[in-house]
MARTOR-149847 format. One record per residue: z, x, y of N, C-alpha, C in turn; residue in one letter; residue number from 1. Coordinates in steps of 0.001 Angstrom, whole numbers, plus 500000, padded with zeros to 6 digits. Example, Ala and Ser with C-alpha at 12.3 -4.5 7.8 and 13.67 -1.06 7.14 Angstrom:
<rs>
- 507800/513190/494310/507800/512300/495500/507800/513200/496700/A/1
- 507080/512850/497750/507140/513670/498940/507870/512900/500030/S/2
</rs>
This chain:
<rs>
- 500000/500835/498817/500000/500000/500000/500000/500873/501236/X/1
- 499410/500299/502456/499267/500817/503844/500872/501047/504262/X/2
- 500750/501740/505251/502197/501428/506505/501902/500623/507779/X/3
- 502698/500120/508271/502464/499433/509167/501357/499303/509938/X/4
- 501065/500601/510621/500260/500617/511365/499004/500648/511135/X/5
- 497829/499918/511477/496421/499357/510748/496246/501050/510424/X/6
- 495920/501723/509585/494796/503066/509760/493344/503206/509892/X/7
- 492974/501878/510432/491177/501927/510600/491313/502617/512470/X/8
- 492116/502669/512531/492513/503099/514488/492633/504443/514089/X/9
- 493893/504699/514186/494384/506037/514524/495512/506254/513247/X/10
- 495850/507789/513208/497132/507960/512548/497779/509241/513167/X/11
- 498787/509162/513626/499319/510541/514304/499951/511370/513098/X/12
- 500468/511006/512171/500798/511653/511006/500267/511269/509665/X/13
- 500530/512076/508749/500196/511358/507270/501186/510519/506474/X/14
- 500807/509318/507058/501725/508184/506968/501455/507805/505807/X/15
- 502429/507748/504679/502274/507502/503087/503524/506550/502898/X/16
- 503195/505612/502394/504550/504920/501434/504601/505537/500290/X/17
- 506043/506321/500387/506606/506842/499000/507044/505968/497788/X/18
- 507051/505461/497316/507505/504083/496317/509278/504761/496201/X/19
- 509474/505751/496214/511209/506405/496131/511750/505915/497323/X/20
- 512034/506848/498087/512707/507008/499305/511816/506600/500574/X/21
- 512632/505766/501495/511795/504921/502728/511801/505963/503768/X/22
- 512251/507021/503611/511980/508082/504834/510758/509177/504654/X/23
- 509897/508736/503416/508499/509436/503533/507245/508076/503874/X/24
- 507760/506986/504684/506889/505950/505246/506797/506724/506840/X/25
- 507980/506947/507274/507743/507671/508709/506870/509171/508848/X/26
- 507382/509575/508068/506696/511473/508759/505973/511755/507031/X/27
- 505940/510846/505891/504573/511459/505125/505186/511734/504254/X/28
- 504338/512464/502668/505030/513437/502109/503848/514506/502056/X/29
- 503966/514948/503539/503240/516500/503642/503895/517827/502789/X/30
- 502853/518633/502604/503761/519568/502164/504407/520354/503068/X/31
- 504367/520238/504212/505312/520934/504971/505313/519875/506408/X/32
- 506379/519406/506476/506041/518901/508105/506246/519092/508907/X/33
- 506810/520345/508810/506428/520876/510406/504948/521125/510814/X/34
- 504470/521882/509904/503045/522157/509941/502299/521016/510444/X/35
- 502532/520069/509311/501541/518777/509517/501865/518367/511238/X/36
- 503228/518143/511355/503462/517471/512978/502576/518339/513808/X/37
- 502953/519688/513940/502290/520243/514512/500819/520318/515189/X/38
- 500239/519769/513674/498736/520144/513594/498447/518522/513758/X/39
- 498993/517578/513495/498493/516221/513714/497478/516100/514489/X/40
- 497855/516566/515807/496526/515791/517001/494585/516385/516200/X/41
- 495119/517847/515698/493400/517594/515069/493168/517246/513678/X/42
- 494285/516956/513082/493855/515891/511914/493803/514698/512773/X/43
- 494055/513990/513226/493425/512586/513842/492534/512836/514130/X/44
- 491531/514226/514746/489936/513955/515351/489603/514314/513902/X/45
- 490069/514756/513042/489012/515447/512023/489183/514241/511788/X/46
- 489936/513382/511427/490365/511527/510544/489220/510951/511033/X/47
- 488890/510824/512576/488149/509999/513417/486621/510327/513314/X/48
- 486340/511785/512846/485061/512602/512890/484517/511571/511607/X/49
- 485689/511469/510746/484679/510886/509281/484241/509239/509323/X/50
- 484725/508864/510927/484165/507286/511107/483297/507452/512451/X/51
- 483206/507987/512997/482138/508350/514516/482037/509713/514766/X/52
- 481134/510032/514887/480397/511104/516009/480883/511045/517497/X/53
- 481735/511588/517630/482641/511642/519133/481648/512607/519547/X/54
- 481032/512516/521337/481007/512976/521915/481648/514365/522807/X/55
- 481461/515525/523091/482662/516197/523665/483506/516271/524660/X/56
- 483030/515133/525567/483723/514408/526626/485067/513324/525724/X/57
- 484337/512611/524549/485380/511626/523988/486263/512640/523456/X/58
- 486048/514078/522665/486820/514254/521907/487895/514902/523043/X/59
- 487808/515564/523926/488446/516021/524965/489384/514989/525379/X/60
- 488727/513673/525698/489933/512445/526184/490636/512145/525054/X/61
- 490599/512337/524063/491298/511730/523032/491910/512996/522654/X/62
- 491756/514139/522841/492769/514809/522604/493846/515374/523282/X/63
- 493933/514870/524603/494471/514191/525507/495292/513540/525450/X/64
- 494953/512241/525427/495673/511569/524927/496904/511566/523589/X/65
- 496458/512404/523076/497200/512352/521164/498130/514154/521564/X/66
- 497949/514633/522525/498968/515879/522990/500202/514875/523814/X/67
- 499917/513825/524490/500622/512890/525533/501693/512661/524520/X/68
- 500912/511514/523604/501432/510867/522718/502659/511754/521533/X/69
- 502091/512795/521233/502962/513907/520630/504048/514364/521272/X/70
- 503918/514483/522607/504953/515227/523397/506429/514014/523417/X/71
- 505513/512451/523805/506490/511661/523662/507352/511276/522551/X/72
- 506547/511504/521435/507143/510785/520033/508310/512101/519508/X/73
- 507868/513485/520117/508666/514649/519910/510308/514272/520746/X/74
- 509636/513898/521857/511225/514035/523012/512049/512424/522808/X/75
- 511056/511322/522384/512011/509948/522274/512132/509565/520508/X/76
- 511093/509931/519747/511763/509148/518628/512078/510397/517479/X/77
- 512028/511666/517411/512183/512004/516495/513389/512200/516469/X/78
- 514427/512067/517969/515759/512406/517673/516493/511180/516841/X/79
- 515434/509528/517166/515930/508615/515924/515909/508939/515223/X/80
- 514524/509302/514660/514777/509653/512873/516056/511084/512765/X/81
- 516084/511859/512948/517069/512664/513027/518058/512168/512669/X/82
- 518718/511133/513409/520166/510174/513451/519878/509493/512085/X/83
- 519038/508729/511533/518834/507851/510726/519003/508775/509492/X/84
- 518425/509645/509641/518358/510727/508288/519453/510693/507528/X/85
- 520470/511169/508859/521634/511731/508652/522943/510562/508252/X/86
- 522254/509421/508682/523022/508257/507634/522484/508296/506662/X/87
- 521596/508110/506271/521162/507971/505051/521412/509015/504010/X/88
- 521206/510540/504547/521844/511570/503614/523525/511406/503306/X/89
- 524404/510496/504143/525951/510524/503974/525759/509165/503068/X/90
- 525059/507942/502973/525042/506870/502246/524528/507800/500932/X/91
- 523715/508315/500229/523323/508962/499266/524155/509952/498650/X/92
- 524999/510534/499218/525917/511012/498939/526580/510868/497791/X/93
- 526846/509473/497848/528033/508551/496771/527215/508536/495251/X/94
- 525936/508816/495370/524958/508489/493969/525092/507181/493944/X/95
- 524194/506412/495409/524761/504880/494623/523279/504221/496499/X/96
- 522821/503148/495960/522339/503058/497149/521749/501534/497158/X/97
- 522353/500623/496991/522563/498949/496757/520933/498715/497102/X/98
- 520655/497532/496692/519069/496915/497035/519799/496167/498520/X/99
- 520560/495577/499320/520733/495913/500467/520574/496866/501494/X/100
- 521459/497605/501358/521422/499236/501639/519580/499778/501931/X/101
- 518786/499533/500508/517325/499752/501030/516302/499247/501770/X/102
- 516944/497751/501876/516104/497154/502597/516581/497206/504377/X/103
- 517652/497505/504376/518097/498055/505466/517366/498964/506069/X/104
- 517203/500446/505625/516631/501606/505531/514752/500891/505764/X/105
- 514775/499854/504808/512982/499935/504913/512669/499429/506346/X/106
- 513879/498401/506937/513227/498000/508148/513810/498935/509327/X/107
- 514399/499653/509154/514755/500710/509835/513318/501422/510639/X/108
- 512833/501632/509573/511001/502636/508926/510374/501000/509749/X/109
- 510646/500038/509787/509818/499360/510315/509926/499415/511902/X/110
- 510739/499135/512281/511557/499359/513639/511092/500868/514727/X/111
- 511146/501881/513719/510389/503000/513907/508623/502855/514187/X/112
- 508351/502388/513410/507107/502077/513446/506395/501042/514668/X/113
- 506887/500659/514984/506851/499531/516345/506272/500186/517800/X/114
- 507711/501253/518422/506965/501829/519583/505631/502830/519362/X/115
- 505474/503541/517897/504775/504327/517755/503127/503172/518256/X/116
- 503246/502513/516999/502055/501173/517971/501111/500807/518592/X/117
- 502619/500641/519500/502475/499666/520867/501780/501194/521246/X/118
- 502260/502525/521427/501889/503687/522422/500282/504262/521809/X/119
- 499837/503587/520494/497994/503799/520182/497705/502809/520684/X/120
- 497918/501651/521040/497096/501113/521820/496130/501113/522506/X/121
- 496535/501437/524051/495990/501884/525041/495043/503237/524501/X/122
- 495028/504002/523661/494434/505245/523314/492879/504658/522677/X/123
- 493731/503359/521680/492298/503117/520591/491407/502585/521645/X/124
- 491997/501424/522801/491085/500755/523653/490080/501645/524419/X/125
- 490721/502941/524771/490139/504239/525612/488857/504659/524619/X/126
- 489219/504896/523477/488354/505178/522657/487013/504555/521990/X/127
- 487664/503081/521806/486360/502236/521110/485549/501415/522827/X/128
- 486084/501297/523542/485596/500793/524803/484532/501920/524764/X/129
- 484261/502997/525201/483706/504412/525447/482596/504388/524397/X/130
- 482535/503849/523003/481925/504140/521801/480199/503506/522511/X/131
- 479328/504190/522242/477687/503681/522256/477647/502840/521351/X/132
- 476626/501741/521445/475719/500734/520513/475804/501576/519363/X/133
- 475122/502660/519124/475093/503890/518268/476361/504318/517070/X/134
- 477102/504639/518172/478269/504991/517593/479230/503523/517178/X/135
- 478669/502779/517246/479884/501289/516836/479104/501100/515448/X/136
- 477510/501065/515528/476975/501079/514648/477468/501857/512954/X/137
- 477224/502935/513010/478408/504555/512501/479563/503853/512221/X/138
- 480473/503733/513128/481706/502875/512634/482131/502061/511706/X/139
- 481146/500898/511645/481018/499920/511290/480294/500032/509295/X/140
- 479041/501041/509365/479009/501661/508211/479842/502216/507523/X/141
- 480920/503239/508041/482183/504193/507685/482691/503016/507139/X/142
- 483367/502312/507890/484088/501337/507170/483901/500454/506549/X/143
- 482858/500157/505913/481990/499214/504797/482014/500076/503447/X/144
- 481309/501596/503771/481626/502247/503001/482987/503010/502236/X/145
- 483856/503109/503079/485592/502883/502971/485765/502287/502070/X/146
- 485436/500808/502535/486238/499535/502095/485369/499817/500524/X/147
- 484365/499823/500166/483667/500449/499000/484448/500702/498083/X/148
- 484604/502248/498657/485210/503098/497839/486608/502873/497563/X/149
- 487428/502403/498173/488697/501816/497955/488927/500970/496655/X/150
- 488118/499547/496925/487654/499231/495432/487587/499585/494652/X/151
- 486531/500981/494641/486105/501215/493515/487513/501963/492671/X/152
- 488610/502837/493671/489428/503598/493322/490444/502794/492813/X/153
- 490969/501976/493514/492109/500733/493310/491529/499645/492297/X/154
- 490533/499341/491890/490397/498305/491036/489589/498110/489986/X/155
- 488765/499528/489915/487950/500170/489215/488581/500367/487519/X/156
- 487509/501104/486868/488097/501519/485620/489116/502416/485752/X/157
- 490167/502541/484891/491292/503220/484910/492140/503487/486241/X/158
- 491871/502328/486722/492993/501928/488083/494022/501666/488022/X/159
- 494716/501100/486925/496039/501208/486491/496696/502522/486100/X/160
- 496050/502750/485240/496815/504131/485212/496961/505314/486436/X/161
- 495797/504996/487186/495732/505854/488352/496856/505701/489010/X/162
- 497280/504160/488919/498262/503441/489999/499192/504233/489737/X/163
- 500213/504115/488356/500744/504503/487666/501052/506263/488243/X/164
- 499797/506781/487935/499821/508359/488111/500216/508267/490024/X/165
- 499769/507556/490553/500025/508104/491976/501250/507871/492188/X/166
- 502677/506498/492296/503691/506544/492404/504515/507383/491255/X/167
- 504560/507842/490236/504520/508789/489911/504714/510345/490506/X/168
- 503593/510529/490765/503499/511783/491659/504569/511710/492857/X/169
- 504581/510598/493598/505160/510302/495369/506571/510450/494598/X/170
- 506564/509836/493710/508314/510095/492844/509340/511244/493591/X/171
- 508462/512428/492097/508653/513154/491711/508615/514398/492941/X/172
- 507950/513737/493848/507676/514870/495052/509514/514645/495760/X/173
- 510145/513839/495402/511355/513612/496263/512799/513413/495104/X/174
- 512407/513142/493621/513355/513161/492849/513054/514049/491844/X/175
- 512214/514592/491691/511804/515738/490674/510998/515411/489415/X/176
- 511535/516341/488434/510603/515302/487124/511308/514107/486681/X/177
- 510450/513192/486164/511239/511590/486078/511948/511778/484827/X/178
- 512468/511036/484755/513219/510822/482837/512182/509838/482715/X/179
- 512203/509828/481102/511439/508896/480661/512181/507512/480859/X/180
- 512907/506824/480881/513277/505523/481744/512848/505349/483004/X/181
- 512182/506059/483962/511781/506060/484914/510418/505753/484687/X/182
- 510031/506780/483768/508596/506646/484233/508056/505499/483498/X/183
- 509007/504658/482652/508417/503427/481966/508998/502227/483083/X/184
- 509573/502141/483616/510348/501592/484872/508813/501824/485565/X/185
- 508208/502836/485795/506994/502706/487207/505876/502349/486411/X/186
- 505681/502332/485214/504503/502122/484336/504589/500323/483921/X/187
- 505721/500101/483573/505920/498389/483990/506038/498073/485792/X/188
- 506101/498268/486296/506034/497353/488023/504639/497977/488164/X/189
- 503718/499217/488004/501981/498804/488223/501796/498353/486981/X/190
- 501807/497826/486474/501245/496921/485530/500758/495935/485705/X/191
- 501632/494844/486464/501260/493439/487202/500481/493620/488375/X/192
- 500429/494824/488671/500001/494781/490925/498887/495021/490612/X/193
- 497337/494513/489657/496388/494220/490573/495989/493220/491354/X/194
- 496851/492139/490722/496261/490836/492126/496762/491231/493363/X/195
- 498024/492257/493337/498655/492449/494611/497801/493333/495693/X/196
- 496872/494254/494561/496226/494868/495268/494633/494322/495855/X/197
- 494375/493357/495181/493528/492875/495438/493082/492197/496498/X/198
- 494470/491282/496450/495004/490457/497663/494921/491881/499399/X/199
- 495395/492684/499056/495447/493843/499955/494166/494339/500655/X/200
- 494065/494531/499381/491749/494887/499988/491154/494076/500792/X/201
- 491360/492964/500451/490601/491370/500645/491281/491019/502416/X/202
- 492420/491171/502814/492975/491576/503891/492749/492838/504735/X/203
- 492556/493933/504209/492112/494755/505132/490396/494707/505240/X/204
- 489739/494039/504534/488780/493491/504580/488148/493057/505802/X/205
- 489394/491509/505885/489110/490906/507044/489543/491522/508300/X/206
- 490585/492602/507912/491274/492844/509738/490156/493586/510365/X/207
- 488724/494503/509021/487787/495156/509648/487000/494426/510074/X/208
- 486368/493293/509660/485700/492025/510040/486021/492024/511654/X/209
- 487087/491409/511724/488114/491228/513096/487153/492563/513935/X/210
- 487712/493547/514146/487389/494466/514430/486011/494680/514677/X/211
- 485218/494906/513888/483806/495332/513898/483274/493955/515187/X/212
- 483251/492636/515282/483564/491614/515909/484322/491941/517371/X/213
- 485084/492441/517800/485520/492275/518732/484848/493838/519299/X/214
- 484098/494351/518626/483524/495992/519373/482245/495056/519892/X/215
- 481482/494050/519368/480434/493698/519908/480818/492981/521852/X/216
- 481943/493153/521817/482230/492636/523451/483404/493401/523316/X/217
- 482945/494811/523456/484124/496022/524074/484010/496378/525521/X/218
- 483046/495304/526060/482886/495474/527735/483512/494198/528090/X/219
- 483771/493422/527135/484734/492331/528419/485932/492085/528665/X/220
- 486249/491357/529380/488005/491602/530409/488767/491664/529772/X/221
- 488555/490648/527998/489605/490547/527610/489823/491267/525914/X/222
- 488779/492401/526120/488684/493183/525201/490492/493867/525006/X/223
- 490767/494465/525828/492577/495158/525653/492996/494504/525012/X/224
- 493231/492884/525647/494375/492226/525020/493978/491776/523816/X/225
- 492647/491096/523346/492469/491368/522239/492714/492008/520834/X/226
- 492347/492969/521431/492234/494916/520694/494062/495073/520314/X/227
- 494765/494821/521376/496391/494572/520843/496640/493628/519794/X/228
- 496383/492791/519984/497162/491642/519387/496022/492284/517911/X/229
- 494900/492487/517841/494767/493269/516341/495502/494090/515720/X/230
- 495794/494994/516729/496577/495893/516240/498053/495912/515597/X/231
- 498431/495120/516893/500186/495080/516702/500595/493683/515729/X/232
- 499485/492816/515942/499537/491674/514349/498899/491589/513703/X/233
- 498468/492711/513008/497288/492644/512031/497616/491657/510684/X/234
- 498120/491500/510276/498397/490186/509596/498591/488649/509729/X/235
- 498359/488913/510853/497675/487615/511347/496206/487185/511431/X/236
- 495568/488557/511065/494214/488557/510809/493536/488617/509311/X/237
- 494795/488797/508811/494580/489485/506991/494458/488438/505922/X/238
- 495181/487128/506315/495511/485966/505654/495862/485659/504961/X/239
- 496463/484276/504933/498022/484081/504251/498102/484611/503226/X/240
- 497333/484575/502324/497574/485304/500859/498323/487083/501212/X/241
- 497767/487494/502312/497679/488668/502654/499261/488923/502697/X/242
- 499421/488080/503674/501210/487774/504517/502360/487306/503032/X/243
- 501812/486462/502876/502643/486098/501374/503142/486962/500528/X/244
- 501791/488171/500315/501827/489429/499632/502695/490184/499959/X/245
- 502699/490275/501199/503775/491768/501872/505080/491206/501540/X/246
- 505497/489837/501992/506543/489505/501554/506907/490111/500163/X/247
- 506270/489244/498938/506635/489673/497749/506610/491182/496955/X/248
- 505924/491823/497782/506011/493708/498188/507218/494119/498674/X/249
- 507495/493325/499373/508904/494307/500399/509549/494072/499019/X/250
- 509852/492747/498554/511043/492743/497574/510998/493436/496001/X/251
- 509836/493256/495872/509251/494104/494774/509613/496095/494590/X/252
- 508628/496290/496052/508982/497730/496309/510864/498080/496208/X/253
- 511315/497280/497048/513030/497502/497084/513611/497155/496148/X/254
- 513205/496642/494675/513682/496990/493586/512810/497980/492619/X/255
- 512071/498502/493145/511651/499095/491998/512223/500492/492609/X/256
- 512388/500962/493846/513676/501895/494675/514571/502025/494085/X/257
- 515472/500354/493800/516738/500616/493223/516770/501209/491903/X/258
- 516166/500266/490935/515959/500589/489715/515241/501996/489216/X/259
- 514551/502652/490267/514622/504325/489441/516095/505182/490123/X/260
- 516437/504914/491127/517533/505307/491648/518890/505032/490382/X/261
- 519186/503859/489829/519980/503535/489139/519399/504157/487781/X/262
- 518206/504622/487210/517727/505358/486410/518053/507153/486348/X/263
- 518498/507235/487299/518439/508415/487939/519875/509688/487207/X/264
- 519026/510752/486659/519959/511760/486240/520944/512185/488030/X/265
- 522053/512810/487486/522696/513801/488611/521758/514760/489228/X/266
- 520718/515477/488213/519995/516201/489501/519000/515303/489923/X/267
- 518580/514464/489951/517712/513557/490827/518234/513231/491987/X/268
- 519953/513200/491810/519993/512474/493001/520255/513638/494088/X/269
- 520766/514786/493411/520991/516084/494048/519635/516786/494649/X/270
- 518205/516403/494137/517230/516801/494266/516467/515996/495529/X/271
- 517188/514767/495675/516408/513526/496407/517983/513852/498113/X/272
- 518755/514160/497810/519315/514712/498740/518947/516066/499302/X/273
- 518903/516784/498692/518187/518534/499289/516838/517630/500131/X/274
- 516138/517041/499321/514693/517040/499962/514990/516267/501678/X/275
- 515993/515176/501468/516116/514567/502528/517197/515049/504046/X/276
- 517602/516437/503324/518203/517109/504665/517742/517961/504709/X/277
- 516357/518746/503776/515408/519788/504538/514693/518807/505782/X/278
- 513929/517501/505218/513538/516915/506313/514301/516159/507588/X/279
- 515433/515904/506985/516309/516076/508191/516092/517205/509166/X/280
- 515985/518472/508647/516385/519559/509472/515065/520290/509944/X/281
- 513815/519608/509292/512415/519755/510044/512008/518839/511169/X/282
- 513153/517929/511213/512792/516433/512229/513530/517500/513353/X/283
- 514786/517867/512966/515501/518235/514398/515220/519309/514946/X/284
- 514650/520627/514364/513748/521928/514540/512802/520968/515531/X/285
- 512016/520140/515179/510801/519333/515682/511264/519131/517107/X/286
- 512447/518241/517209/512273/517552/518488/512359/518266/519792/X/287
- 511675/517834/520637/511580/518149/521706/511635/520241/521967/X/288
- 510174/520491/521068/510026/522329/520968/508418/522209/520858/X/289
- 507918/521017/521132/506333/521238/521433/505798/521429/522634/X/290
- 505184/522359/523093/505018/523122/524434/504587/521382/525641/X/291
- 504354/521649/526666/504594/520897/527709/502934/520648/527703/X/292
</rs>
């Protein structure tokens, strides 16, 4: 599944839902994030290069813009996550972490996710307003062809097991190697999720629909406000099945959290703590030390 924020726009980081722990929905599971933070603003043009041909006037304003945007998210929100971490590493502590407790934490990661947003906004409008007949054209292919290949990966032959193999992997990147109760624990919950995923496609489907649609009048007044309300409610564009879905995801995902957590040897949980106060301590290195 996506994170909040649509990714047919922008992404300032490598925003991944971990199926483990809700603090690799905010900053990724890069292999290093400092690096990645660092380097973000030209992974977003290289991200953007593989859906338009930017101009070197566009790529200049937009990189601009995404140094702005960095400087702010460095000096106002990473000292949240910082704080948040650091509850969450003292709640983990105990080897114990209630299906309350996570859903707490997940909307936490949602809450987080909000000003980040609202502040691409104004960037994507700068950007797709600016785009040629040409270049909307390009766009509009990229993301047909996307949406393609997505399919083909998510629902294709041996898509289950893929499923399987990828939360899996996101696991193990934060609790180590699984026990086998675990990994039959993640091999039963993808088992059932292709309608879930289906339902998913079929929604980001339409939010590109939406989109591709509202670039054909990226010159009129009420293109911005538009272009927001896509953005910041994209599930209002995705449809009900879509909305229904996330619901039964949030609750789904936040037990299948608990239940490898409650699966969980002593070094898992010792392993899922180290990982979460190195990144603790790459968030607070981070904040506010990116040049002016």
């Amino acid at each position: 599944m996506q994170a909040i924020i649509p990714v047919h726009v922008l992404r300032i980081s490598c925003i991944v839902l971990v199926a483990v722990v809700l603090v690799a929905v905010v900053l990724g599971a890069c292999s290093s994030t400092r690096l990645a933070y660092r380097f973000a603003d030209q992974g977003v043009l290289w991200w953007v290069d593989d859906y338009i041909t930017l101009t070197g006037d566009q790529k200049s304003a937009l990189r601009n813009d995404l140094e702005a945007l960095k400087a702010w998210h460095c000096e106002t929100e990473l000292p949240r996550y910082s704080a948040w971490l650091g509850e969450l590493s003292q709640e983990m502590a105990n080897g114990e972490l209630p299906p309350e407790r996570i859903e707490f934490h997940r909307q936490q990661v949602a809450d987080f996710a909000e000003p980040l947003a609202t502040r691409i906004v104004p960037m994507a409008t700068r950007v797709l307003t600016g785009l040629s007949d040409e270049q909307v054209t390009e766009l509009k292919s990229n993301m047909d062809r996307e949406q393609e290949e997505r399919k083909q990966e998510y629902l294709g032959a041996g898509s289950r097991e893929k499923s399987a193999e990828r939360v899996t992997e996101r696991a193990e990147r934060w609790l180590g190697t699984l026990n086998e109760r675990q990994q039959a624990i993640i091999k039963d919950w993808t088992a059932g999720r292709q309608e879930q995923t289906r339902i998913w496609l079929e929604g980001r489907g339409r939010w590109q629909k939406a989109l591709a649609g509202m670039l054909e009048d990226r010159n009129q007044p009420d293109f911005d406000a538009r272009l927001r309300d896509l953005i910041l409610n994209a599930p209002d564009y995705q449809g009900e099945a879509y909305r229904n879905m996330l619901e039964t995801n949030t609750r789904d995902l936040t037990q299948l959290t608990h239940d490898l957590l409650q699966a969980a040897d002593e070094r898992h949980w010792q392993t899922l703590q180290q990982n979460t106060a190195s990144l603790k301590q790459d968030v607070t290195a981070l904040a506010c030390t990116l040049p002016d």
